[in-house]
N, C-alpha and C positions, 0 to 999 in steps of 0.2 A: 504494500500500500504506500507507504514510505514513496517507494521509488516513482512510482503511477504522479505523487503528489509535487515530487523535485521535477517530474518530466512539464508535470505543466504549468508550473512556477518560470523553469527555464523558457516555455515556448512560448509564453507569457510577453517572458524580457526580451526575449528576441522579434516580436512582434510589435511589439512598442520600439524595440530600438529600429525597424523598417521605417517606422513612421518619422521616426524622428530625426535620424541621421541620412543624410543625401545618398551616403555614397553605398547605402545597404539597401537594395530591393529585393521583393518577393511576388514572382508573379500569379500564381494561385495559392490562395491562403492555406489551403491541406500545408503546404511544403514546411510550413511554420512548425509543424509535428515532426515533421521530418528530422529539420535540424535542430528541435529540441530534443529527440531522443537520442540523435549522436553526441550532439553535446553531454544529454545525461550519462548515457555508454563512458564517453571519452572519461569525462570525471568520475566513473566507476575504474574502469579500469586501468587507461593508462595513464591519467596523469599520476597517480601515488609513483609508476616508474618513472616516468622524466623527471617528476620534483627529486625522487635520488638522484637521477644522473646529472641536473644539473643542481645541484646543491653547492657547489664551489660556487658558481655564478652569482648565485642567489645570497649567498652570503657575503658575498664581493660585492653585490649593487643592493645589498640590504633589503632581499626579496622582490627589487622591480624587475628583476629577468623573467619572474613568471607573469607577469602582463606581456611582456614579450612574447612570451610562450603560446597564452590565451587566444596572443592577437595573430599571430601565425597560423592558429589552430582555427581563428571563426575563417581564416582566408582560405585555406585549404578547403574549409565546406565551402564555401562560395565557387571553387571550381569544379568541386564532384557533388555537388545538390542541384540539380536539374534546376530552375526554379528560381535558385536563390543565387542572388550575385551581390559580388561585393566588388565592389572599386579597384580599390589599390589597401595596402598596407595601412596606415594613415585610417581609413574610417574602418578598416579589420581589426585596428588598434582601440579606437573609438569606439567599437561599436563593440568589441570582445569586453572593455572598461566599463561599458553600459549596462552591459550584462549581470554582469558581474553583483555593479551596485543595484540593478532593482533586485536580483536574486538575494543579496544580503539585505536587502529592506525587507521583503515579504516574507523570508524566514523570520524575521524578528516581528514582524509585527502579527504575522500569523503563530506566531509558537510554533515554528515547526522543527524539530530535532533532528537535521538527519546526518 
């Protein structure tokens, strides 16, 4: 359940950050699920492995190499989500930071644990 509730919290944020930011579109709305459940996937599985691997970095730029991370990662969906495209780097940076912050809003204001 847990998981069902972060999938559409994330598809949430991603869908508002379409609106909001220029350089993220989506051209039929299903795809918003899409790339909220890779998103959720990705943060199951493989980010706990990249945050090890780069962990030297992350400690060298006091944790901002994982926004880097983030924002390489919303750009990567942008060219394998049918759908969904993203600009350039710059609003996949933007728009991964966006994410981010309405997802730690609605876990807190929702109570959700996960």
């Amino acid at each position: 359940m847990k998981i069902i509730l972060h999938w559409i919290i994330i598809s949430f944020s991603v869908l508002v950050a379409t609106r909001i930011i220029s350089g993220i579109n989506v051209s039929p709305l299903w795809v918003v699920l899409i790339v909220g459940a890779c998103l959720t996937l990705f943060n199951m599985f493989i980010k706990p492995v990249i945050s090890i691997l780069t962990l030297p970095l992350n400690i060298v730029t006091l944790g901002l190499f994982s926004l880097v991370v983030n924002g390489l990662l919303f750009w990567y969906l942008g060219t394998i989500v049918k759908g969904f495209t993203v600009s350039g780097f710059y609003s996949a940076f933007i728009g991964a930071l966006f994410v981010s912050v309405i997802n730690w809003m609605l876990k807190k204001v929702f109570n959700f644990d996960f």
